[in-house]
Each structure stands twice: as structure tokens, then as C-alpha cells.
TIVO-2410 file (N, C-alpha, C; in nm, 3 decimals):
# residues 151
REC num residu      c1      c2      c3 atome chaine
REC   1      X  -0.757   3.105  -2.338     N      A
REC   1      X  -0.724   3.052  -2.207    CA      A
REC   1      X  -0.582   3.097  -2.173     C      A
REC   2      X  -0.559   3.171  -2.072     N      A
REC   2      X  -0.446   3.162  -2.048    CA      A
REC   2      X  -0.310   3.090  -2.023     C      A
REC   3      X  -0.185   3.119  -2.014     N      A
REC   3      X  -0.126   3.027  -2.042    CA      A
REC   3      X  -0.075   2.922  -1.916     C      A
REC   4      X  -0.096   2.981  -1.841     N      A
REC   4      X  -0.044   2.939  -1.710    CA      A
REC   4      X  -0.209   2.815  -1.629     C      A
REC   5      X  -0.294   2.857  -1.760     N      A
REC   5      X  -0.379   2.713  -1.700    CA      A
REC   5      X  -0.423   2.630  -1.831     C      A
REC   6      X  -0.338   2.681  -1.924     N      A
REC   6      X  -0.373   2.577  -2.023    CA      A
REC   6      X  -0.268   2.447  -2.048     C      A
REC   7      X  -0.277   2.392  -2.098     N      A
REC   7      X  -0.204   2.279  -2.113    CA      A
REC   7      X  -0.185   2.250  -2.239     C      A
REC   8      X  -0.056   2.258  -2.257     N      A
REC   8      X   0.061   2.214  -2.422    CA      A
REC   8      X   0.088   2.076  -2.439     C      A
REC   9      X   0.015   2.088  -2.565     N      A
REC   9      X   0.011   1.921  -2.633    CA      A
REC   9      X   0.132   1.948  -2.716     C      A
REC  10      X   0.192   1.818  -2.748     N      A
REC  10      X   0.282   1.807  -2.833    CA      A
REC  10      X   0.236   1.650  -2.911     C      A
REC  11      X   0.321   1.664  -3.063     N      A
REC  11      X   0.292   1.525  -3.125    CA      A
REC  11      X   0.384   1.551  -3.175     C      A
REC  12      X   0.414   1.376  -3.146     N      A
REC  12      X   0.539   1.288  -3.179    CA      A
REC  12      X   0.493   1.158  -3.210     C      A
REC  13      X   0.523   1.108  -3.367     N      A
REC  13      X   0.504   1.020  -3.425    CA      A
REC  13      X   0.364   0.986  -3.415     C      A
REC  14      X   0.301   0.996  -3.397     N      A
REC  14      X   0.132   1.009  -3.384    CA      A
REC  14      X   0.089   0.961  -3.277     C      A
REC  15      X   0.161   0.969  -3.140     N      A
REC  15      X   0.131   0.953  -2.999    CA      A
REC  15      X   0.092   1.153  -2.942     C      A
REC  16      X   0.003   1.148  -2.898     N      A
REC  16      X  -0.011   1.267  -2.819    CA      A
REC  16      X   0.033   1.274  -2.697     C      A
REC  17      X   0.127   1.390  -2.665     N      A
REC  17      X   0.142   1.381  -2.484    CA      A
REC  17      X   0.142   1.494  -2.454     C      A
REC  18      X   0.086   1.498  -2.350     N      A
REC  18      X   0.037   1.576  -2.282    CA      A
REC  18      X   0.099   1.652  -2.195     C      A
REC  19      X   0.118   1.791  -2.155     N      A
REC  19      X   0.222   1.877  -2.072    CA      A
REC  19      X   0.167   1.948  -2.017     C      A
REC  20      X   0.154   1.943  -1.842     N      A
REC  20      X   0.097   2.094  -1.820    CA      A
REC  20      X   0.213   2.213  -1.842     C      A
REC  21      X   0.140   2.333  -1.875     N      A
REC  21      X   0.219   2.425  -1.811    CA      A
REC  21      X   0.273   2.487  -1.694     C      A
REC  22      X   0.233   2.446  -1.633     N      A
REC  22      X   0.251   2.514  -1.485    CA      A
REC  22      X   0.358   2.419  -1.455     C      A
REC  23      X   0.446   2.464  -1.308     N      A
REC  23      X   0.527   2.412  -1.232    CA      A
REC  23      X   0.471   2.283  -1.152     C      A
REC  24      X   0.328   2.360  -1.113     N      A
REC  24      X   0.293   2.275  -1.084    CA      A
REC  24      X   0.185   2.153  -1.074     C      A
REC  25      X   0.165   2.142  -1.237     N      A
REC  25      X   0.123   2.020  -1.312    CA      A
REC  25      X   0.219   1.955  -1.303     C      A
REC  26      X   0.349   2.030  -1.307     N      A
REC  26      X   0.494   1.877  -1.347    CA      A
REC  26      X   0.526   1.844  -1.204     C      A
REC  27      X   0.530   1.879  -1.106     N      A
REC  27      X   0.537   1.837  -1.001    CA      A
REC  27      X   0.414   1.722  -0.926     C      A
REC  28      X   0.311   1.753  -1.020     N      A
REC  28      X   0.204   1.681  -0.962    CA      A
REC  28      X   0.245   1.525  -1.052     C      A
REC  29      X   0.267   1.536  -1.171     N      A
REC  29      X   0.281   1.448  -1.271    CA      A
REC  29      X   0.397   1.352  -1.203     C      A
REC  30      X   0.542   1.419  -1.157     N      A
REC  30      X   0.609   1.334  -1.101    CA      A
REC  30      X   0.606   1.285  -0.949     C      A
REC  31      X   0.503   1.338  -0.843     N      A
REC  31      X   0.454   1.283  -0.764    CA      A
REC  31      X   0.357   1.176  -0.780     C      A
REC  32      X   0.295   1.192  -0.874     N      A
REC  32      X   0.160   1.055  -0.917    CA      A
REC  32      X   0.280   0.921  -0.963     C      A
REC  33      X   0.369   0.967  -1.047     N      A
REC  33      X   0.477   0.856  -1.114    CA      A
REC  33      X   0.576   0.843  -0.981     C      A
REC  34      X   0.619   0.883  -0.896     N      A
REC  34      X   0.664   0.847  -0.767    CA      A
REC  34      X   0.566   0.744  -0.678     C      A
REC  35      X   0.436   0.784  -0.655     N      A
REC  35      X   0.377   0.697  -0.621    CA      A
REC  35      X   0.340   0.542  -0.676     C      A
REC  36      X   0.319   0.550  -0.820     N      A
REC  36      X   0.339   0.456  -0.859    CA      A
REC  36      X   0.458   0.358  -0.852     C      A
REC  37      X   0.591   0.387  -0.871     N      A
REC  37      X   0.649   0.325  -0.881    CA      A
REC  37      X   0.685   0.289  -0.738     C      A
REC  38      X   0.689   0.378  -0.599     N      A
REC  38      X   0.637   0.284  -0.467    CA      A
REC  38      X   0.579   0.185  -0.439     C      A
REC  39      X   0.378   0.203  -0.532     N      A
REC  39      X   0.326   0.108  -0.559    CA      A
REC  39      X   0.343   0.001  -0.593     C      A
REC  40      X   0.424  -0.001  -0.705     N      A
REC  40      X   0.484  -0.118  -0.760    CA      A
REC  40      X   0.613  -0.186  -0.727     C      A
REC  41      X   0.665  -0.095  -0.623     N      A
REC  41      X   0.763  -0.181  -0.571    CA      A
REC  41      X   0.687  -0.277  -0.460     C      A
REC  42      X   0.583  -0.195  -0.372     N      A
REC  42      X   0.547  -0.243  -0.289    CA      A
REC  42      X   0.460  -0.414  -0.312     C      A
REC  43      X   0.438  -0.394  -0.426     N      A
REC  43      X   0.303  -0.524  -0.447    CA      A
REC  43      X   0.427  -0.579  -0.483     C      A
REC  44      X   0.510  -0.555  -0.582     N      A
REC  44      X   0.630  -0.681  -0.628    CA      A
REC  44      X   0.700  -0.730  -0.533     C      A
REC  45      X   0.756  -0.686  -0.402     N      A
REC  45      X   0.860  -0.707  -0.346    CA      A
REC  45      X   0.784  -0.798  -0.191     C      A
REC  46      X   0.703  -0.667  -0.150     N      A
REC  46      X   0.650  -0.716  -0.009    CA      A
REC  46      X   0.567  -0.769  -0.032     C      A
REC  47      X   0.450  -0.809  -0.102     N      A
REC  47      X   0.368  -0.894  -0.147    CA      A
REC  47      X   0.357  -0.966  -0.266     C      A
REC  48      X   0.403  -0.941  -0.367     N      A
REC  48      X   0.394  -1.078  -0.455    CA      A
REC  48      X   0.476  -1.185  -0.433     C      A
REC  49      X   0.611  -1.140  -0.377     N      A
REC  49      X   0.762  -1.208  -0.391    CA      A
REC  49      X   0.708  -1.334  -0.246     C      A
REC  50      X   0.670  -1.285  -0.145     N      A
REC  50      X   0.668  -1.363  -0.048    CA      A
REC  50      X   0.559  -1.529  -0.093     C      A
REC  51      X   0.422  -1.488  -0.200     N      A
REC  51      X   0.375  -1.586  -0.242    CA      A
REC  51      X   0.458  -1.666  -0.336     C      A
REC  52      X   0.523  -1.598  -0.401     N      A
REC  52      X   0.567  -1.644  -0.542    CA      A
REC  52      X   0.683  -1.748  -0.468     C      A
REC  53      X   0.776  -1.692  -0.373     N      A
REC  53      X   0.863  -1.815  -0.328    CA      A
REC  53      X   0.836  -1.876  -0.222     C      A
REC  54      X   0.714  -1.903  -0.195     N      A
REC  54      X   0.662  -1.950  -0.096    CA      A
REC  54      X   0.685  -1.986   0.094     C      A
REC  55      X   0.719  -1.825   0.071     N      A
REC  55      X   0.740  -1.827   0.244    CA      A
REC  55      X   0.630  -1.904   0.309     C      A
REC  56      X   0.698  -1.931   0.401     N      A
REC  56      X   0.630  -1.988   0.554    CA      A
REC  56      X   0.505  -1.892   0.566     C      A
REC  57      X   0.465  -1.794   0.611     N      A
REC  57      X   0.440  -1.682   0.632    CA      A
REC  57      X   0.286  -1.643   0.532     C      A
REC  58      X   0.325  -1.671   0.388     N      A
REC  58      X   0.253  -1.668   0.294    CA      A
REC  58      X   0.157  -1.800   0.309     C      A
REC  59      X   0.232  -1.906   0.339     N      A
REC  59      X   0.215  -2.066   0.272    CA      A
REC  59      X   0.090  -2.096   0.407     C      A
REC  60      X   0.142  -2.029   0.524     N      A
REC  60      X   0.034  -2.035   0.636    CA      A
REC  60      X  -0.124  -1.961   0.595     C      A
REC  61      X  -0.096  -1.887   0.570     N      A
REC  61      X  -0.222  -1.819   0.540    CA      A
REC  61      X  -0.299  -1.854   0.392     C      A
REC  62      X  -0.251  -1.894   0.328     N      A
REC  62      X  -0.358  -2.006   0.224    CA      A
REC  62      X  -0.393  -2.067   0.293     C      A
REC  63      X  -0.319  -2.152   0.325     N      A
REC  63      X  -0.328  -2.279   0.398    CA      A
REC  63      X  -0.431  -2.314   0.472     C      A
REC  64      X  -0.499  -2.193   0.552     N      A
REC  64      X  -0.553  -2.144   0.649    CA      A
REC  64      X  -0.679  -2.179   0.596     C      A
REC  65      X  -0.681  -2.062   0.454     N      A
REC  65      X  -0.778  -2.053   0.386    CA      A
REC  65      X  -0.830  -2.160   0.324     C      A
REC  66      X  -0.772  -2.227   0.314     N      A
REC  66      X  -0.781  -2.405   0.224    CA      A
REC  66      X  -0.804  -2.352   0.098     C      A
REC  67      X  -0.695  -2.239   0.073     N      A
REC  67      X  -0.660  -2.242  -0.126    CA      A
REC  67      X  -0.567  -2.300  -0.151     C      A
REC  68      X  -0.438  -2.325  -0.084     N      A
REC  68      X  -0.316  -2.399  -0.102    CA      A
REC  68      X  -0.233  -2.306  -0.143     C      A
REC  69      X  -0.143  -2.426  -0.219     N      A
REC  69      X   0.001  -2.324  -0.282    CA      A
REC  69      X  -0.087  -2.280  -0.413     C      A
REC  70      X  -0.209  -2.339  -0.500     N      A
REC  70      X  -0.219  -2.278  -0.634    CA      A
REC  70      X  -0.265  -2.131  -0.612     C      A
REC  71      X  -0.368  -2.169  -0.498     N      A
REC  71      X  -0.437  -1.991  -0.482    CA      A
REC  71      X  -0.341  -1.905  -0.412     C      A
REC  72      X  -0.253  -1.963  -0.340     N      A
REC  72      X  -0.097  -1.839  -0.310    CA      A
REC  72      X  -0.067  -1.812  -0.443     C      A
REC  73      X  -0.012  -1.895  -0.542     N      A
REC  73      X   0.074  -1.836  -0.643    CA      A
REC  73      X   0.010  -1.784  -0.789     C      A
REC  74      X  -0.170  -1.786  -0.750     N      A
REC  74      X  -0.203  -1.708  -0.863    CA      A
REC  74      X  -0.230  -1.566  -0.823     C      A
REC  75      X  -0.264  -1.543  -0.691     N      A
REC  75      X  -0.250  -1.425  -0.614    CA      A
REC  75      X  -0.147  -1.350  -0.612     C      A
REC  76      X  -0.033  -1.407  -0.630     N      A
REC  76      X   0.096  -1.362  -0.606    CA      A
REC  76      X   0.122  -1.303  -0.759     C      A
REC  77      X   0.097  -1.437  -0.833     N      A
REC  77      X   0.129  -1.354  -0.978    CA      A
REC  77      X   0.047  -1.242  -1.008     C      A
REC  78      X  -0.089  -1.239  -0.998     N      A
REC  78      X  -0.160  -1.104  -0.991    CA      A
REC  78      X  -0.118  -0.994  -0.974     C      A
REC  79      X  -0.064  -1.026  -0.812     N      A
REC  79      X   0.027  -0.897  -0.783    CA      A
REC  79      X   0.119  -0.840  -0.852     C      A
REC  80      X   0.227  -0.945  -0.885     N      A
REC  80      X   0.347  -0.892  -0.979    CA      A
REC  80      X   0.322  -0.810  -1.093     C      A
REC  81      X   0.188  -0.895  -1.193     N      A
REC  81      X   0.148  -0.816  -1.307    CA      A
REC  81      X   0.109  -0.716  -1.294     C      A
REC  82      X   0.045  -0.696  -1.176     N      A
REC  82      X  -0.030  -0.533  -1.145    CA      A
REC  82      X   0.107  -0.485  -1.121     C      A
REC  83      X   0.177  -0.510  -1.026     N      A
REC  83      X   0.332  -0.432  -1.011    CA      A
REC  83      X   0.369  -0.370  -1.144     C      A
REC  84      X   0.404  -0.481  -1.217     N      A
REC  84      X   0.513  -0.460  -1.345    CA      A
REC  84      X   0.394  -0.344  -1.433     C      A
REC  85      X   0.287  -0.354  -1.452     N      A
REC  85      X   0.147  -0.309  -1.512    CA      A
REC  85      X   0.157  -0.153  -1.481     C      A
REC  86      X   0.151  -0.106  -1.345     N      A
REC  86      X   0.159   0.000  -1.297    CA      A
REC  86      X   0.273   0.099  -1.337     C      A
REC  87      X   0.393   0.042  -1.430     N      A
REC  87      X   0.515   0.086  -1.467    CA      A
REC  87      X   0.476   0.073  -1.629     C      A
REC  88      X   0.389   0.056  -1.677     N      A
REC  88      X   0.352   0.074  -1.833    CA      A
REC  88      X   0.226   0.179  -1.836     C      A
REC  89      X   0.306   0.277  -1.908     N      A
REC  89      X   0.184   0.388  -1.927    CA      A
REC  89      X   0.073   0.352  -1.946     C      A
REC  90      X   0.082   0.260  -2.077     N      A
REC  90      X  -0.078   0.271  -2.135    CA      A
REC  90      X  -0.133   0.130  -2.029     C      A
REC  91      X  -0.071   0.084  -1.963     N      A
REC  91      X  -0.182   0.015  -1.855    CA      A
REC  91      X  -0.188   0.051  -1.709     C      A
REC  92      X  -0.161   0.104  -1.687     N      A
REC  92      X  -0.142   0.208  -1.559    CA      A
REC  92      X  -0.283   0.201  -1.486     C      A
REC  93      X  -0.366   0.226  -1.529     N      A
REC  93      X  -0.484   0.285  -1.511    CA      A
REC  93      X  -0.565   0.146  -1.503     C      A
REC  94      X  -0.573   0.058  -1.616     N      A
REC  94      X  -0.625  -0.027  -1.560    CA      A
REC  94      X  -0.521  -0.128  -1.449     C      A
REC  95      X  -0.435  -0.134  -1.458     N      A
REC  95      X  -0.296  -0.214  -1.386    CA      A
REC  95      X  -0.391  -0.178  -1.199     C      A
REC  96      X  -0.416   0.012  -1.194     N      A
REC  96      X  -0.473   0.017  -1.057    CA      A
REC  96      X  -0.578   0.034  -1.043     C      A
REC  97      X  -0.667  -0.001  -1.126     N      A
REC  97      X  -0.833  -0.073  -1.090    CA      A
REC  97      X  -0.801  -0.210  -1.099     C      A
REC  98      X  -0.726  -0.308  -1.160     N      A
REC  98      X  -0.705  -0.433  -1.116    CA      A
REC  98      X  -0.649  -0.450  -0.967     C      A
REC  99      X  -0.552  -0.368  -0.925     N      A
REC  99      X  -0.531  -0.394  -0.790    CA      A
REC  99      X  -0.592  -0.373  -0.712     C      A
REC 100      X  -0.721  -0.261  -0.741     N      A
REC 100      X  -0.821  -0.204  -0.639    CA      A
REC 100      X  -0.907  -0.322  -0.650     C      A
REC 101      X  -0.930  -0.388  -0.727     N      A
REC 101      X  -1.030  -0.527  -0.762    CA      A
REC 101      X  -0.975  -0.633  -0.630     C      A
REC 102      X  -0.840  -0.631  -0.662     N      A
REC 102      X  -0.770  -0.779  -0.546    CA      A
REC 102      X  -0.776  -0.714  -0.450     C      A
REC 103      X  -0.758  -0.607  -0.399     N      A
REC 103      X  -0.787  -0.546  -0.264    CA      A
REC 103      X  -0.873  -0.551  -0.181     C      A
REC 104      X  -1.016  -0.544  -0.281     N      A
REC 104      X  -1.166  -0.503  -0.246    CA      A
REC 104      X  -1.139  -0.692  -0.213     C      A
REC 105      X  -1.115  -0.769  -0.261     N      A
REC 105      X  -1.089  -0.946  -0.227    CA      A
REC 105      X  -1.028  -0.961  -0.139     C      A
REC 106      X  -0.877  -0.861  -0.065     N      A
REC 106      X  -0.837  -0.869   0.060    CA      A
REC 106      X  -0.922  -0.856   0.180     C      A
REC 107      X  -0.995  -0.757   0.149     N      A
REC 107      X  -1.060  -0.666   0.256    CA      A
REC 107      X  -1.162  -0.774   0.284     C      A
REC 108      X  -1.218  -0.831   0.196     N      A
REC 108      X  -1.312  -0.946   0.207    CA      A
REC 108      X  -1.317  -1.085   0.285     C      A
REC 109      X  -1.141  -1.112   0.235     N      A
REC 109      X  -1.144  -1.225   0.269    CA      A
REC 109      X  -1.055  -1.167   0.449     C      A
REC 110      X  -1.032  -1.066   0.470     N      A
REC 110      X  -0.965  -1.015   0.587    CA      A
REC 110      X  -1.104  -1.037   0.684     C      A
REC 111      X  -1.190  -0.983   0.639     N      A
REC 111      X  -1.277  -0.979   0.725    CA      A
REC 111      X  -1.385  -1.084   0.749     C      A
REC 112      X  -1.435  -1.202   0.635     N      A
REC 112      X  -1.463  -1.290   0.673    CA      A
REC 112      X  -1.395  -1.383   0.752     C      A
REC 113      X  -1.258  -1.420   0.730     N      A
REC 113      X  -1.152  -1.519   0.741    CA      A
REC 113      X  -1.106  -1.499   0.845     C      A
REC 114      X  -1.085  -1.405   0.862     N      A
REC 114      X  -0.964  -1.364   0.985    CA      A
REC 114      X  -1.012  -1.270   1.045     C      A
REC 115      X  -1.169  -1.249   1.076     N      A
REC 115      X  -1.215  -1.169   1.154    CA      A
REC 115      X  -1.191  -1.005   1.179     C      A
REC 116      X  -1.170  -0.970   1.080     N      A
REC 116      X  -1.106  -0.827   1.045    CA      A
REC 116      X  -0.930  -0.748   1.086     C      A
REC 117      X  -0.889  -0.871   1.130     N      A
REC 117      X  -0.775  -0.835   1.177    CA      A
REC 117      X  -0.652  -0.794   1.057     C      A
REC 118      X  -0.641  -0.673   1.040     N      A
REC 118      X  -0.553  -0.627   0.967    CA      A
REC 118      X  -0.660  -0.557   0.811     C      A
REC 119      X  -0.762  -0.535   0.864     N      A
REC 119      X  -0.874  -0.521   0.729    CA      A
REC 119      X  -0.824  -0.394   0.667     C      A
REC 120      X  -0.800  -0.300   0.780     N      A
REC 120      X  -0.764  -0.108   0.671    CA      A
REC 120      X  -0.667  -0.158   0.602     C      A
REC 121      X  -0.547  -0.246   0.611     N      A
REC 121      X  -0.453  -0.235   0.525    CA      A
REC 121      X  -0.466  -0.229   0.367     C      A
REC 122      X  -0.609  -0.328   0.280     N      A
REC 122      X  -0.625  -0.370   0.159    CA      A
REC 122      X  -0.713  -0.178   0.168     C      A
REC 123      X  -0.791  -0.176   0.247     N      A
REC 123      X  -0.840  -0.040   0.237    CA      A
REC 123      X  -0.786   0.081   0.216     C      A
REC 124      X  -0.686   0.093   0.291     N      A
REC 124      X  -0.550   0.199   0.280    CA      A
REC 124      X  -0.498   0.212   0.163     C      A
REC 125      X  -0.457   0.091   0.079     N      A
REC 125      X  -0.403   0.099  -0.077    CA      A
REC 125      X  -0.523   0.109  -0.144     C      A
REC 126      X  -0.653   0.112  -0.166     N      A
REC 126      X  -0.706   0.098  -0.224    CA      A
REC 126      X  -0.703   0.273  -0.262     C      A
REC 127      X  -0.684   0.357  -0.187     N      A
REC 127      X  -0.706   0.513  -0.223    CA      A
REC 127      X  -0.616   0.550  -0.319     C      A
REC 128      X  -0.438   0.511  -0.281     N      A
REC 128      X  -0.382   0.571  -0.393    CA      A
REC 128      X  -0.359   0.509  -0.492     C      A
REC 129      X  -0.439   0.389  -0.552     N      A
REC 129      X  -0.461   0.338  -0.657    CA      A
REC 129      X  -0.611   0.376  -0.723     C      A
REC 130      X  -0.675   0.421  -0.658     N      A
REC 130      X  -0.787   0.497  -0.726    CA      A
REC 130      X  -0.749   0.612  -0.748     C      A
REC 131      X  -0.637   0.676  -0.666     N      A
REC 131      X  -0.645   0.847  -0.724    CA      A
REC 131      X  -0.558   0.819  -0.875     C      A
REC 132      X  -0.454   0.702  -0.873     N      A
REC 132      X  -0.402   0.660  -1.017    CA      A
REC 132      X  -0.447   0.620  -1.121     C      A
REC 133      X  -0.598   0.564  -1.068     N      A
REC 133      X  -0.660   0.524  -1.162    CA      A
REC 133      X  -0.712   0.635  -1.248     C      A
REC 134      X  -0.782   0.725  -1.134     N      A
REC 134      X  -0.842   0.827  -1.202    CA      A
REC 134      X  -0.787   0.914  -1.291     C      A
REC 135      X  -0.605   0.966  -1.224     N      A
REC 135      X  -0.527   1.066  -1.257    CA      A
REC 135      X  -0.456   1.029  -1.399     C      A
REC 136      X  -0.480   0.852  -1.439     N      A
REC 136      X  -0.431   0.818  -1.545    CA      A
REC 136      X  -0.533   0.762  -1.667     C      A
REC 137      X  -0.647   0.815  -1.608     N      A
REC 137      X  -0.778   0.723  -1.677    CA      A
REC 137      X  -0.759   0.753  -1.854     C      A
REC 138      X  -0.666   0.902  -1.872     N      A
REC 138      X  -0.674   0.885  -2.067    CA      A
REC 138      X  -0.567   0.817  -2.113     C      A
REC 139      X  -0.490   0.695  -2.011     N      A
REC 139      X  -0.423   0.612  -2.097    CA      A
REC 139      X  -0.544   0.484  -2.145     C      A
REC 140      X  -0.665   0.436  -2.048     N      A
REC 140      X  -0.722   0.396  -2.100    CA      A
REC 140      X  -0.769   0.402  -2.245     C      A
REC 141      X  -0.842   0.523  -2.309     N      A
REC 141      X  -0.846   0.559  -2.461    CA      A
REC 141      X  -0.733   0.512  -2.541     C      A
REC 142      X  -0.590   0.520  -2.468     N      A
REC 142      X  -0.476   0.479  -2.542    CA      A
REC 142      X  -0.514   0.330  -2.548     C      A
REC 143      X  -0.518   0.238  -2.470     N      A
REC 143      X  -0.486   0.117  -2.466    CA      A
REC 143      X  -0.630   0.047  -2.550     C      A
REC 144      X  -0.716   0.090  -2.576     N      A
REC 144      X  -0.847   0.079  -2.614    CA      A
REC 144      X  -0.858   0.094  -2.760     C      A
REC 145      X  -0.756   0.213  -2.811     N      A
REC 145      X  -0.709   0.211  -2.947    CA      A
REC 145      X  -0.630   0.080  -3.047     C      A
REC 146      X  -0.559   0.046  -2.936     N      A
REC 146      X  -0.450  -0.078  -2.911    CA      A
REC 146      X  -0.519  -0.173  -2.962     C      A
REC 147      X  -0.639  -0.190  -2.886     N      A
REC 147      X  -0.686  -0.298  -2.867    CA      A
REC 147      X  -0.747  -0.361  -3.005     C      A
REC 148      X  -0.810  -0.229  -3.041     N      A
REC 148      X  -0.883  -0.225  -3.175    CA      A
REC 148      X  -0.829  -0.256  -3.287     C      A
REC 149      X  -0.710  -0.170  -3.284     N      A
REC 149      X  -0.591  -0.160  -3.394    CA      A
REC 149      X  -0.569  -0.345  -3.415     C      A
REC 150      X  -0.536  -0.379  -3.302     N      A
REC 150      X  -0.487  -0.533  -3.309    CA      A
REC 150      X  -0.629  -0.633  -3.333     C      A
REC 151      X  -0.803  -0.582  -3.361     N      A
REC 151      X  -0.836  -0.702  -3.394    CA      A
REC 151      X  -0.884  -0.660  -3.492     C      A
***
């Protein structure tokens, strides 16, 4: 295979990582990790933070829903963990199929509840957390090793 489409493994301490060769594998690699960490600013800051300290804003729209403050602030924590989640390699991948999970629950409850008003938004994130999911799916195998190792 040539070299310019193969891809250079390296091992260190008995973790494998993975390198493309090309310019532009590493450019793709730090655009996917740019996005993420957008991602995760975005769910921590503009949406978890507003449940978690219970804005007005947030506190209305449970409220609405008749979940209260518990279903604001387990929603909220969700978010955060997927936030903080999305910034750990080996959970990355599932960190954004968990958020695509609460999303597919936005979109749901957007459109039963509130009559679709504001529905693309849970839809809109749901793409570049699937292309993360996908683009990071062999940390899964990592975390799956983990899992094993520990029972």
C-alpha cells in the first residue's frame, strides 16, 4: 500500500494509536477534535449550565412539562456528562450516541409539547454527533476492553 494512503501505527505502552499519513488525515483528525470540543462546550455551557442553576428560562419549560426541577436537573446533568464525556477519548463515541439518544428525546418532546416549535435544533446536533460517533467508533473496542479488564 502506498504510503501516502496508508496509515502508521505506533505503540506506546500497550495503547495503539493511530496516525494517518497524509496532511490530510491530521487535519481531518483536528477538525473532528475541534468539533468536539465546540460540542462540548456547547451542551456544558448553553445547555446544561442553564438547568443545572436553574434559570427562569430553563425552570419555565419543565415546568411546562410537569417534570419540575428533578427532570430539569437530571437532564441537565446528562448534558454535562455527555459534555465532559465528549473530551475523553475512550468515551467519545459513546459520550455522542448518548447525546444523539437525548436529542432524538428533544426532538420528541419539541414536537409533541411545544408543537414543533424550535424542533431542527435537537435535529441539527444530532448530525455532528453522529459523524463523531462514527469517526470515533474504535475507541469503543478501547472502552469495551476496559470494561472487561475491570470485571
Amino acid at each position: 500500500m502506498p504510503e501516502t494512503t496508508a496509515s502508521a501505527t505506533a505503540r506506546t505502552s500497550g495503547t495503539v494509536i493511530a496516525e494517518s499519513a497524509t496532511p490530510r488525515g491530521r487535519r481531518a483528525r483536528i477538525a473532528l477534535r475541534g468539533l468536539q470540543i465546540l460540542l462540548a462546550l456547547f451542551y456544558a455551557i448553553a445547555s446544561a449550565l442553564p438547568k443545572l442553576i436553574a434559570h427562569p428560562s430553563a425552570a419555565e419549560g419543565f415546568d411546562e412539562l410537569g417534570w419540575g426541577s428533578a427532570g430539569m436537573y437530571t437532564i441537565g446533568a446528562l448534558e454535562l456528562a455527555g459534555a465532559i464525556a465528549l473530551l475523553i477519548p475512550v468515551l467519545q463515541s459513546v459520550a455522542a450516541m448518548a447525546l444523539s439518544a437525548l436529542m432524538v428525546g428533544a426532538f420528541v418532546v419539541t414536537i409533541t409539547a411545544y408543537g414543533g416549535e424550535n424542533a431542527a435544533t435537537p435535529l441539527i446536533l444530532i448530525v455532528p454527533l453522529a459523524l463523531i460517533a462514527w469517526a470515533r467508533r474504535s475507541s469503543n473496542a478501547d472502552l469495551l476492553r476496559l470494561v472487561r479488564r475491570r470485571a
